[in-house]
MARBALUM-855173 format. One line per field, with one value per residue: residue in one letter; y, z, x of N, C-alpha, C in turn. Coordinates in nm, 2 decimals, padded with zeros to 4 digits. Layout:
resn: c(A	...)
n_yy: c(Y	...)
n_zz: c(Z	...)
n_xx: c(X	...)
ca_yy: c(Y	...)
ca_zz: c(Z	...)
ca_xx: c(X	...)
c_yy: c(Y	...)
c_zz: c(Z	...)
c_xx: c(X	...)
% end
This chain:
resn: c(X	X	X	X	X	X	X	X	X	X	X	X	X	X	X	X	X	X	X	X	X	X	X	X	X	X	X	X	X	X	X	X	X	X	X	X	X	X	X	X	X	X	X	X	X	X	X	X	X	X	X	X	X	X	X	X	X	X	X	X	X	X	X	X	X	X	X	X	X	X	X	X	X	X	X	X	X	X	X	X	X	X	X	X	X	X	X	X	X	X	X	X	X	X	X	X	X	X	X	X	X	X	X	X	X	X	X	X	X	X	X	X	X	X	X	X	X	X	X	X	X	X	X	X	X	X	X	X	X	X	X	X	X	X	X	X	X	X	X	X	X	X	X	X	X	X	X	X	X	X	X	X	X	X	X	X	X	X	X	X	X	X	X	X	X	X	X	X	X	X	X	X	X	X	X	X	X	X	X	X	X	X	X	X	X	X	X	X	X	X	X	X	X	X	X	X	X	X	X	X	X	X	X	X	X	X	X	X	X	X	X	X	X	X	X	X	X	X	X	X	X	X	X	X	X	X	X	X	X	X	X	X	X	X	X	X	X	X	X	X	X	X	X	X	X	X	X	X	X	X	X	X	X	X	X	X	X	X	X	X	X	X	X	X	X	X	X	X	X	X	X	X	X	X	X	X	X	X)
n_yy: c(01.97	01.96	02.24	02.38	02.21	02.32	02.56	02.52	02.50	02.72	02.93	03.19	03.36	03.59	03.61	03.38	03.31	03.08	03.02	03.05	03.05	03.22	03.23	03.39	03.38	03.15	02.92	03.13	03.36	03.59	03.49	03.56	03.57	03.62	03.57	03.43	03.23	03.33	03.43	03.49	03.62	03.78	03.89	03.93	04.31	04.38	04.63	04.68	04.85	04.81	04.75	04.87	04.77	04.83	04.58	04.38	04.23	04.30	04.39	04.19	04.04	04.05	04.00	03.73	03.70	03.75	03.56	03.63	03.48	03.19	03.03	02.90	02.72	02.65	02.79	02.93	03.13	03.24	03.30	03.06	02.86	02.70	02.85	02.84	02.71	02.82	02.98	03.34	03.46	03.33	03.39	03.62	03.71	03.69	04.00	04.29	04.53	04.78	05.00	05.16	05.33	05.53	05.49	05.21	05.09	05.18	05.21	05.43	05.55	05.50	05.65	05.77	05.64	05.42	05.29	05.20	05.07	04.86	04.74	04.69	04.44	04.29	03.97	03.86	03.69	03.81	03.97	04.09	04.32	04.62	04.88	05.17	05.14	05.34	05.32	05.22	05.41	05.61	05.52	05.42	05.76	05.86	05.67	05.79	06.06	06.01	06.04	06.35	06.52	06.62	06.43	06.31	06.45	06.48	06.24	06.13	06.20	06.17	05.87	05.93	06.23	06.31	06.42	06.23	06.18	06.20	05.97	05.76	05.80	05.68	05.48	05.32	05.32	05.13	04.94	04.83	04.78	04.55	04.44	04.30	04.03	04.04	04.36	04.47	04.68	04.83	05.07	05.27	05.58	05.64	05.80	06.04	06.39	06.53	06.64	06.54	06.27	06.25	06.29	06.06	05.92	05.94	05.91	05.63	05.51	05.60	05.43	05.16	05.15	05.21	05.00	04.77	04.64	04.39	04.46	04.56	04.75	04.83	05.10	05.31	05.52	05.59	05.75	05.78	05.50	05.44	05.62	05.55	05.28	04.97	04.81	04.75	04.62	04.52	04.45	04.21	04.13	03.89	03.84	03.89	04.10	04.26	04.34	04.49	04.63	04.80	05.00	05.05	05.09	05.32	05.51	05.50	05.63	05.77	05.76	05.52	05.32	05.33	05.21	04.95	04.87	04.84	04.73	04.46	04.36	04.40	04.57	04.90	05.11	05.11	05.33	05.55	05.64	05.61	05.75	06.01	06.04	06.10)
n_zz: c(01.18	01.45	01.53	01.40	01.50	01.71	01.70	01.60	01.86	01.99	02.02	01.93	02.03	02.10	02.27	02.56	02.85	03.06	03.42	03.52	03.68	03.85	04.04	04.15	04.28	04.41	04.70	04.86	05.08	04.92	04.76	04.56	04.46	04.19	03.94	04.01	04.01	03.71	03.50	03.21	02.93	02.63	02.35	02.00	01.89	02.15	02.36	02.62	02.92	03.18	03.54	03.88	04.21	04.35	04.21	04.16	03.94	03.66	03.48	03.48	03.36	03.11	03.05	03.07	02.83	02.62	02.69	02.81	03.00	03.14	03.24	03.53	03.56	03.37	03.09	02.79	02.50	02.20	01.94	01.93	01.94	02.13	02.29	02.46	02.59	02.35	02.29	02.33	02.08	01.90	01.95	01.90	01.63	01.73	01.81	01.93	02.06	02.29	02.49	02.81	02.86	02.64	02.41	02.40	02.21	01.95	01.70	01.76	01.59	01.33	01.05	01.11	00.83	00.81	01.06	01.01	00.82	00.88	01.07	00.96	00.75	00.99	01.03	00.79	00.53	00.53	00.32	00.14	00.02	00.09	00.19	00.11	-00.06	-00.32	-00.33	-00.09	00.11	00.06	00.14	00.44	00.47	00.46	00.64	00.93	00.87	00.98	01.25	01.32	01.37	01.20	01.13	00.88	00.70	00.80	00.75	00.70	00.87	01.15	01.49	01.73	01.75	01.82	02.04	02.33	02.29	02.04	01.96	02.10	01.97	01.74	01.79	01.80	01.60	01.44	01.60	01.52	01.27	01.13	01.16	01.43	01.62	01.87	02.08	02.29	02.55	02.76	03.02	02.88	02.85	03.09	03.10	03.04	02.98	03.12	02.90	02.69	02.65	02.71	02.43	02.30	02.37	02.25	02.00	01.99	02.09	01.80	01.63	01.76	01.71	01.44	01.28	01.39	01.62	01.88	02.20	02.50	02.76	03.01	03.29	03.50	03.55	03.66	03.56	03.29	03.26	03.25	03.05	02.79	02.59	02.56	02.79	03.11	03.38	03.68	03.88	04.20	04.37	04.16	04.07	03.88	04.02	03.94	03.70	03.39	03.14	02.85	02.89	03.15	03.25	03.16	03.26	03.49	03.79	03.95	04.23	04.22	04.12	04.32	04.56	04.45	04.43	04.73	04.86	04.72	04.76	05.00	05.13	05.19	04.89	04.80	04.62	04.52	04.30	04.15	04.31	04.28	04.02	04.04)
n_xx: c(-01.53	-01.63	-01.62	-01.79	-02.02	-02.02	-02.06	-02.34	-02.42	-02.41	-02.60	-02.62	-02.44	-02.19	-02.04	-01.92	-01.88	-01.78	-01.83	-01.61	-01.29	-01.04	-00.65	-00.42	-00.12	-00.13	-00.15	00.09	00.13	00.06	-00.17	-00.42	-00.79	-00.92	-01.10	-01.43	-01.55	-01.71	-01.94	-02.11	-02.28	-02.29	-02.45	-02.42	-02.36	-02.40	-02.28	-02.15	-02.07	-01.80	-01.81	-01.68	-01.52	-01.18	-01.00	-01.20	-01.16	-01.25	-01.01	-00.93	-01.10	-01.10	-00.84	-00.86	-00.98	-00.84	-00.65	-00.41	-00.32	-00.32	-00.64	-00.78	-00.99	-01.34	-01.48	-01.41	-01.60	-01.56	-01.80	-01.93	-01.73	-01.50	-01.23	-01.04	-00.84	-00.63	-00.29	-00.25	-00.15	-00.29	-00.56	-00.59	-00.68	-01.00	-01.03	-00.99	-00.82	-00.80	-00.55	-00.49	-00.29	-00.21	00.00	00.04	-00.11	00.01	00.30	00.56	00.72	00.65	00.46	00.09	-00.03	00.10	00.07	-00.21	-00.17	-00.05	-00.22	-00.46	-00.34	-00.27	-00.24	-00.26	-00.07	00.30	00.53	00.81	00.81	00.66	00.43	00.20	-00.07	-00.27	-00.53	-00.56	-00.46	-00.67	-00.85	-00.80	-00.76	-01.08	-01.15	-01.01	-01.11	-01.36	-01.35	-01.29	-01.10	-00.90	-00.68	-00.68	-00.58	-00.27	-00.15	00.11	00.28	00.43	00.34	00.44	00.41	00.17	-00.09	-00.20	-00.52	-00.56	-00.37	-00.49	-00.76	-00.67	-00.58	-00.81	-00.92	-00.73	-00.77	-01.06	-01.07	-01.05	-01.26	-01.34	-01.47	-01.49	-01.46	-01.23	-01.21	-00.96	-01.03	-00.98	-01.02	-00.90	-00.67	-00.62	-00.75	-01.02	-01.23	-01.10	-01.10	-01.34	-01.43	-01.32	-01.46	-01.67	-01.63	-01.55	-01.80	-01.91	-01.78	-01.81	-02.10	-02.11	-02.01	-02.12	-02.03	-01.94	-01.86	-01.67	-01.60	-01.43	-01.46	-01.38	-01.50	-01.84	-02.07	-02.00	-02.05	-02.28	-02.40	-02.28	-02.30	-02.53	-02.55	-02.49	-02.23	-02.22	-01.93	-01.74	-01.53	-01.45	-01.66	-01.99	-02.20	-02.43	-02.65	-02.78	-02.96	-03.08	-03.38	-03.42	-03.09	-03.08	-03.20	-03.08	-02.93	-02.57	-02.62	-02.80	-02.60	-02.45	-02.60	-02.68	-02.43	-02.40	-02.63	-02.58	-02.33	-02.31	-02.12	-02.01	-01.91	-01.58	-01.37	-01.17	-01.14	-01.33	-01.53	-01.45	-01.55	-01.79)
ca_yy: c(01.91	02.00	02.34	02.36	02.15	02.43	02.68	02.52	02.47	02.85	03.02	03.30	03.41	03.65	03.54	03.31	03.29	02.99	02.95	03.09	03.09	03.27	03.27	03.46	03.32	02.98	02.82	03.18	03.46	03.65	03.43	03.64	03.52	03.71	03.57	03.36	03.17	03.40	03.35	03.63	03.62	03.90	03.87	04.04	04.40	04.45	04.72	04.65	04.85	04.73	04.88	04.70	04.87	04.80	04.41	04.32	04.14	04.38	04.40	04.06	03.96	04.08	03.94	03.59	03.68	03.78	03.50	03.66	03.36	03.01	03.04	02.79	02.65	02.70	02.79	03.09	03.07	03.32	03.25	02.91	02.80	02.69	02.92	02.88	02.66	02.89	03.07	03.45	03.51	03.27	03.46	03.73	03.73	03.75	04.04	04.41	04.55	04.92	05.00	05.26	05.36	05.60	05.47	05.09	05.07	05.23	05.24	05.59	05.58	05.52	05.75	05.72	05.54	05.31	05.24	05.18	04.93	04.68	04.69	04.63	04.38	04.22	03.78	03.80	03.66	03.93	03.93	04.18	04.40	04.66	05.02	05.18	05.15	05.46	05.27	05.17	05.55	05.70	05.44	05.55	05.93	05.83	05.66	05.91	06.21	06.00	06.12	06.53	06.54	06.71	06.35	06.30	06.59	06.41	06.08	06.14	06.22	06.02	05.92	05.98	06.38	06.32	06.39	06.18	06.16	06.16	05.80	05.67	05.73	05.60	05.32	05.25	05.28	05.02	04.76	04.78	04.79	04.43	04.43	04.14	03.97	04.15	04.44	04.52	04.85	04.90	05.20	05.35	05.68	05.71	05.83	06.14	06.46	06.48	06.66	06.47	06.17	06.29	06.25	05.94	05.83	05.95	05.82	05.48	05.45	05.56	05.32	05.05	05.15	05.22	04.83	04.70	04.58	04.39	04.57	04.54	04.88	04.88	05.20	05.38	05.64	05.56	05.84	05.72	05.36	05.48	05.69	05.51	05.12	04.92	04.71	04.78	04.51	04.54	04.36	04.23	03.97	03.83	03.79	03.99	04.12	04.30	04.31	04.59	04.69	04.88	05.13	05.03	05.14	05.46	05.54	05.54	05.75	05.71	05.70	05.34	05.22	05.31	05.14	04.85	04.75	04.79	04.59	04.29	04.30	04.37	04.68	05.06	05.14	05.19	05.34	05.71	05.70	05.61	05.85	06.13	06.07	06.09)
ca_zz: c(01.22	01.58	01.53	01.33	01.56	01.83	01.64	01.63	01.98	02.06	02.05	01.81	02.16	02.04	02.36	02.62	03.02	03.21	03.52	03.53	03.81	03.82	04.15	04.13	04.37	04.50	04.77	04.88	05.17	04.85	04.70	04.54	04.38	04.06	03.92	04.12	03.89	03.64	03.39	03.14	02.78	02.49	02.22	01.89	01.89	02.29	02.41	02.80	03.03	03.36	03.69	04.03	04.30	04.33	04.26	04.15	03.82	03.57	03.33	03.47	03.26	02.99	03.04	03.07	02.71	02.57	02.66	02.84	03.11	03.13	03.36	03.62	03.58	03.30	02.95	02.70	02.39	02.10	01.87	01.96	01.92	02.24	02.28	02.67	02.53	02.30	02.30	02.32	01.96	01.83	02.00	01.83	01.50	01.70	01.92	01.89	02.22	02.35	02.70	02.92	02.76	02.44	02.40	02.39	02.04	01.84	01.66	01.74	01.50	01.19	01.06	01.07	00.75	00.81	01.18	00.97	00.71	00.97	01.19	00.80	00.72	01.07	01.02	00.68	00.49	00.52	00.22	00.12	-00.05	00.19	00.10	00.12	-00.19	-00.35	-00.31	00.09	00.15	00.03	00.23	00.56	00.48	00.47	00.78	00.96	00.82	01.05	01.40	01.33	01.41	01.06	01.12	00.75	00.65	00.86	00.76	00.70	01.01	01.30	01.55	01.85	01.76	01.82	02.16	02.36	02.32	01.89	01.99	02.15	01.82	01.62	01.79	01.79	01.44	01.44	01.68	01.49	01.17	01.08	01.26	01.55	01.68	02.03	02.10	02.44	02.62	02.91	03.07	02.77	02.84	03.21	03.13	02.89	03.05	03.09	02.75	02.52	02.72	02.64	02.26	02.27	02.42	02.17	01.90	02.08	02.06	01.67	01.55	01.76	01.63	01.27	01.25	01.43	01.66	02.00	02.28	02.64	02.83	03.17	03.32	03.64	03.54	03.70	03.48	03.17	03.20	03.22	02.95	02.73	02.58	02.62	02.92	03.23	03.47	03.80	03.96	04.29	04.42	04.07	03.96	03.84	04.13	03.89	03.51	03.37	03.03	02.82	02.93	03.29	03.25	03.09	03.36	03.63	03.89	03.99	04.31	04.19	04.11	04.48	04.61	04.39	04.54	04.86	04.83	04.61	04.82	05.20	05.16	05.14	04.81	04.88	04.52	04.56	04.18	04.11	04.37	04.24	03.88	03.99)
ca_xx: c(-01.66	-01.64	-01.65	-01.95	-02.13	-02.00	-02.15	-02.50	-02.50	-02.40	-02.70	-02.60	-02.33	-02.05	-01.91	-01.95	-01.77	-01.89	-01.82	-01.47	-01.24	-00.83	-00.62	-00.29	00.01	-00.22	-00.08	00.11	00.06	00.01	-00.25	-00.57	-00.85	-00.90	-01.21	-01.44	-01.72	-01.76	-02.04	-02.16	-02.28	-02.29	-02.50	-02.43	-02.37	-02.41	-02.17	-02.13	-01.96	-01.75	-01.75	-01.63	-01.39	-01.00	-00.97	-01.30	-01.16	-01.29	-00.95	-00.87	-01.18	-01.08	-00.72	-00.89	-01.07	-00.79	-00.55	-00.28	-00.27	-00.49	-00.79	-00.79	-01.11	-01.38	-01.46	-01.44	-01.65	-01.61	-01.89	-01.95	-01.60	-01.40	-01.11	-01.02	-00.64	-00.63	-00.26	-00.29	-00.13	-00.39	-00.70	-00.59	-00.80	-01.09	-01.02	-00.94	-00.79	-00.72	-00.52	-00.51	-00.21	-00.24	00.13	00.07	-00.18	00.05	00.39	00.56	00.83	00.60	00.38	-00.04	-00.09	00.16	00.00	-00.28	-00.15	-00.01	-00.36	-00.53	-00.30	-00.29	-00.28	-00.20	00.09	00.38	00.62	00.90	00.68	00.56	00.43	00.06	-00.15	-00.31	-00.65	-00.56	-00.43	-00.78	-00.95	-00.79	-00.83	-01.20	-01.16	-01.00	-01.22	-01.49	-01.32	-01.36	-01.00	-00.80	-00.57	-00.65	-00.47	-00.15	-00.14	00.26	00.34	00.47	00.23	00.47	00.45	00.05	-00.13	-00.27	-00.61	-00.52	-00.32	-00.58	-00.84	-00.63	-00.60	-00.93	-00.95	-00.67	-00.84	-01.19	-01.04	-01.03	-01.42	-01.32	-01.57	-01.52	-01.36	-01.21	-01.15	-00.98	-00.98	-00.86	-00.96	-00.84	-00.52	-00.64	-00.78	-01.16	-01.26	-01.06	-01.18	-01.55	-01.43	-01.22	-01.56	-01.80	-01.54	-01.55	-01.92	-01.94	-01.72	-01.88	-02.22	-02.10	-01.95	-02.22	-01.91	-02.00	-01.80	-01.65	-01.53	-01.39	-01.44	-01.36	-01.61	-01.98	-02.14	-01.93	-02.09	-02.45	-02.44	-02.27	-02.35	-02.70	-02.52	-02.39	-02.24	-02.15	-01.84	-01.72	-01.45	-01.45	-01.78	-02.12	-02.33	-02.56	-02.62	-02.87	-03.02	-03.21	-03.45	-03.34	-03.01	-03.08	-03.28	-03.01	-02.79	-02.49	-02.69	-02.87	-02.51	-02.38	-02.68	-02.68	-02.35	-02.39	-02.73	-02.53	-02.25	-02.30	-02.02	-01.98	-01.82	-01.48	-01.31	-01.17	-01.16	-01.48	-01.59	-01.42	-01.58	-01.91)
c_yy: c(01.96	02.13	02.40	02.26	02.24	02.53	02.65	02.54	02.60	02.97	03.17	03.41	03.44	03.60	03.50	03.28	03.25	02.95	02.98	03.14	03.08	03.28	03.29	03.44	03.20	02.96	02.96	03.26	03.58	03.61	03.56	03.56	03.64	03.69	03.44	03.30	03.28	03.41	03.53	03.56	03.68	03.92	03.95	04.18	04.46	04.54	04.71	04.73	04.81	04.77	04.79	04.84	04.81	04.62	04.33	04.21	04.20	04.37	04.30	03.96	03.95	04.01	03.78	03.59	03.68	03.65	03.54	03.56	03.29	03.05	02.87	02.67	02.75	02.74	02.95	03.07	03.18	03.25	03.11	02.80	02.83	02.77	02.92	02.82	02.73	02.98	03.25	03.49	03.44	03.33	03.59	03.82	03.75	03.84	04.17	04.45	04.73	04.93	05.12	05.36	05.39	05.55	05.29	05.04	05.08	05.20	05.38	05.70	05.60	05.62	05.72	05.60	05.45	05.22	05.14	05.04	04.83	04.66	04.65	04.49	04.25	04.04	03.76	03.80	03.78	03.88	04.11	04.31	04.46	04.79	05.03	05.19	05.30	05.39	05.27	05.31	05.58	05.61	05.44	05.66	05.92	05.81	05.73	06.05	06.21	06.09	06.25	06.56	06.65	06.59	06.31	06.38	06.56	06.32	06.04	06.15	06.14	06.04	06.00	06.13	06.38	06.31	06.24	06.06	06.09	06.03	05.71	05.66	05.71	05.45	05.28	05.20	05.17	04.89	04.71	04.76	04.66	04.36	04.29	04.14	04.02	04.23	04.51	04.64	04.85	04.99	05.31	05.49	05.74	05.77	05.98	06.27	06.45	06.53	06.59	06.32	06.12	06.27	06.18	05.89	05.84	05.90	05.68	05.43	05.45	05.46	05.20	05.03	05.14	05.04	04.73	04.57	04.49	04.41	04.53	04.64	04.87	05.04	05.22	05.48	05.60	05.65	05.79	05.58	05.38	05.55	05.61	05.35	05.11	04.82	04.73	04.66	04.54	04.46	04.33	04.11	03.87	03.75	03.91	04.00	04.19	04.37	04.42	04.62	04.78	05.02	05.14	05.08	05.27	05.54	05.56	05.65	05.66	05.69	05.55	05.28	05.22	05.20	05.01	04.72	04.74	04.68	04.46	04.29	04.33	04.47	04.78	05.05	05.16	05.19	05.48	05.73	05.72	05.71	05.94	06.14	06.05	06.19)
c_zz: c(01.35	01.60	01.46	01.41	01.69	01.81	01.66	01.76	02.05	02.08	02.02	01.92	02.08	02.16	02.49	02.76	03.06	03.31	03.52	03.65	03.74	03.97	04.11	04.27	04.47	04.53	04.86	05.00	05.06	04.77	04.69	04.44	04.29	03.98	04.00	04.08	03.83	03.52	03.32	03.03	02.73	02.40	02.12	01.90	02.03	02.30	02.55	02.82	03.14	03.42	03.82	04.12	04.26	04.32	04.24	04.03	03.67	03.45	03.36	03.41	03.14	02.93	03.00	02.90	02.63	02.52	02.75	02.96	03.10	03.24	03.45	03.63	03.49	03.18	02.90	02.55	02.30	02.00	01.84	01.98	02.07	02.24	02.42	02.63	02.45	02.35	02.30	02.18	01.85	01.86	01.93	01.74	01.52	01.76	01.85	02.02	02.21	02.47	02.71	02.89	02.64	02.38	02.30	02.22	01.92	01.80	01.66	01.62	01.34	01.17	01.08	00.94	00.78	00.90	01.13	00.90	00.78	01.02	00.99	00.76	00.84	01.04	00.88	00.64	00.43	00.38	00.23	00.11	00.06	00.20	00.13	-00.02	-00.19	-00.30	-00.12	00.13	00.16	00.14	00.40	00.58	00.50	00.58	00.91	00.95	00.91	01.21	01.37	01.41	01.35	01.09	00.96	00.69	00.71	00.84	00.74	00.80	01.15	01.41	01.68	01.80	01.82	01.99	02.21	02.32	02.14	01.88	01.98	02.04	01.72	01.62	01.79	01.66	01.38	01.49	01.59	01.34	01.04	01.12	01.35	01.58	01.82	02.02	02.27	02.48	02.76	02.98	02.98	02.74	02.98	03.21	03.04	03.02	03.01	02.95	02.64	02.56	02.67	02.47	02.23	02.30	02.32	02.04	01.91	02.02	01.93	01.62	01.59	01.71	01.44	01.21	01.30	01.52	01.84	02.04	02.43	02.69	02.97	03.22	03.46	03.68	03.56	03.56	03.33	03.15	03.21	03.11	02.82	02.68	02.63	02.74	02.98	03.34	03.58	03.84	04.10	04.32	04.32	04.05	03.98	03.95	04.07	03.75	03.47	03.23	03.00	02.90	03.09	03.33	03.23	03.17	03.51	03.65	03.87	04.14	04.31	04.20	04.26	04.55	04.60	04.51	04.66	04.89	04.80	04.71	05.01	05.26	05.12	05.00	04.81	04.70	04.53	04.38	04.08	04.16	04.39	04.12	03.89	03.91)
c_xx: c(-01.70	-01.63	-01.77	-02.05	-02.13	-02.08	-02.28	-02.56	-02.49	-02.51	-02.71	-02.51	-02.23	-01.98	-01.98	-01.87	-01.88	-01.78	-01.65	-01.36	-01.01	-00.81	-00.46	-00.20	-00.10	-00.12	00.02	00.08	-00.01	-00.13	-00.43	-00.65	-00.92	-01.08	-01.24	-01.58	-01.78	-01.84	-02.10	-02.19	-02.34	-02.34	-02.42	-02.46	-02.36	-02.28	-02.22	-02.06	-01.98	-01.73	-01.76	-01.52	-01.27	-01.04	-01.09	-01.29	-01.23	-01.18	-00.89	-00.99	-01.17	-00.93	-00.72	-00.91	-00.95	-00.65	-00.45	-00.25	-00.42	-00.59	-00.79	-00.92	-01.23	-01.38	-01.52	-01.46	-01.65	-01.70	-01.89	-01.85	-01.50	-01.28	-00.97	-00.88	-00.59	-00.48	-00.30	-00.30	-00.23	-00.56	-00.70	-00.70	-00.92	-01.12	-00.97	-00.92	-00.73	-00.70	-00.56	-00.44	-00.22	-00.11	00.16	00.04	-00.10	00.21	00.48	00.63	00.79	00.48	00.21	-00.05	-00.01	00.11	-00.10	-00.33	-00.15	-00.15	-00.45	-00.47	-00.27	-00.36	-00.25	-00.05	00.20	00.50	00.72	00.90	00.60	00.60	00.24	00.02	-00.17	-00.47	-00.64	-00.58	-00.55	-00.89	-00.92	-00.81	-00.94	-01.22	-01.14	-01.04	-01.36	-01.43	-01.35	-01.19	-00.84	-00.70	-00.53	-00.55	-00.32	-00.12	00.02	00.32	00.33	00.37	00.28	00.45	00.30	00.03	-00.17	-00.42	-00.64	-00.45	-00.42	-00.71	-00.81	-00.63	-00.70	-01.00	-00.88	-00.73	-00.96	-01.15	-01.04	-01.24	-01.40	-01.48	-01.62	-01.37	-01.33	-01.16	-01.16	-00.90	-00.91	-00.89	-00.90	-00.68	-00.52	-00.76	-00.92	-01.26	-01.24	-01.11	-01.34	-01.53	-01.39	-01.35	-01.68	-01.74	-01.59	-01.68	-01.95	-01.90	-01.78	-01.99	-02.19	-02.06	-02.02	-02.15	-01.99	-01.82	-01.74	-01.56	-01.53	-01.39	-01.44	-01.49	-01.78	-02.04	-02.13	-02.01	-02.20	-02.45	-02.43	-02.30	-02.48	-02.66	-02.47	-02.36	-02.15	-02.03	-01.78	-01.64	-01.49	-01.56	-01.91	-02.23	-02.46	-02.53	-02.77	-02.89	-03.08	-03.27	-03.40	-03.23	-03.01	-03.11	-03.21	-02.93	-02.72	-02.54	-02.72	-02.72	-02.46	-02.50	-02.68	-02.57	-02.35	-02.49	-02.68	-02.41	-02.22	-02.14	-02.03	-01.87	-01.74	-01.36	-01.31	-01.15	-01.29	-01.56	-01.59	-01.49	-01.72	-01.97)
% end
């Protein structure tokens, strides 16, 4: 009953952060504050990217969304439904996640379709019985025939023999595969050289467009988050200094973004990785 009255009141919000505050070692000499009244909300289909300096709370937003520790103060709404008590392994279902790490997504020991099966099969009831259909198989090859990669032609073969940047679109094919309600990315091609990067990224965006997926990419890459998605949001000492769309967005430098922040936060930019990838 209380979830369906959640629902009405959500305003058709794939996701919702009010007012969200994290502090990591309180009460410490180490004590940081992580996020710091954080409020956003996503409509249906948005693809956002995140960009902030060192420490701004960028994949510790995503860490809140995710679950991997309680938020100190505030609420996190997937489609209308409170989730903020929510263990992590229960947030699951509505969540698709890729790291940074082409390593983390995957299985190395099993082959592709197998990868495949578990992220398809992901929440349902496991029994003894476990093997790839002839129907499932052909419906991966499909899937995989979309990257432009020849991985169809491998679906036997283990993923650990597979580069990099081949990990990392599989796993993407894994995270969206179930179509979550939000899918998070972070940083997940900084660790991949800048070519295969450029095609983990144009990967990225098909599948979110093809699924009609809403999105959240942390990137390092200024250039990378203007180009790609209809939303770009700024970050700074855990929370949103500036939120941008549409034609507006499309329309910028990486100039406007250096500006932006010094404008919104009363500081020179100071990220030597950001300011290598302009």
């Amino acid at each position: 009953m209380s979830n369906s009255k959640n629902n009405d009141l959500a305003n058709d919000y794939v996701l919702e952060i009010q007012d969200v505050h994290k502090v990591f070692n309180k009460g410490t000499i180490n004590e940081k504050i992580a996020l710091n009244g954080l409020n956003l909300k996503l409509n249906k289909g948005d693809f956002v990217t995140i960009i902030g300096g060192n420490g701004a709370g960028k994949s510790t937003s995503l860490n809140a969304i995710a679950g991997v520790w309680p938020v100190d103060k505030g609420r996190i709404l997937i489609n209308g439904e409170d989730i903020t008590a929510l263990p992590e392994h229960k947030r699951a279902k509505y969540l698709g996640r890729v790291f940074q790490d082409p390593m983390t997504g995957t299985a190395a020991t099993m082959s592709i379709e197998e990868n495949m099966a578990l992220a398809a099969r992901r929440g349902e009831h496991r029994t003894l019985l476990w093997g790839v259909g002839r129907a499932e198989r052909e419906e991966f090859k499909e899937q995989l025939s979309t990257l432009g990669l020849g991985l169809e032609k491998r679906m036997t073969s283990k993923v650990g023999l597979l580069s990099g940047g081949q990990r990392q679109a599989i796993t993407l094919l894994m995270a969206a595969i179930k179509k979550p309600d939000l899918l998070l990315l972070d940083e997940h091609t900084a660790a991949l050289d800048p070519k295969t990067a450029a095609k983990v990224l144009e990967i990225s965006e098909k599948i979110i467009m093809t699924n009609n997926l809403t999105a959240m990419m942390v990137t390092h890459n200024m250039k990378d988050a203007i180009v790609h998605g209809n939303r770009l949001i700024m970050m700074h000492e855990g929370h949103i200094i500036y939120d941008v769309s549409g034609e507006e967005k499309k329309a910028l430098q990486v100039s406007d973004l250096l500006h932006k922040f010094e404008e919104a936060s009363g500081t020179e930019f100071a990220n030597d990785r950001m300011m290598l990838s302009k």
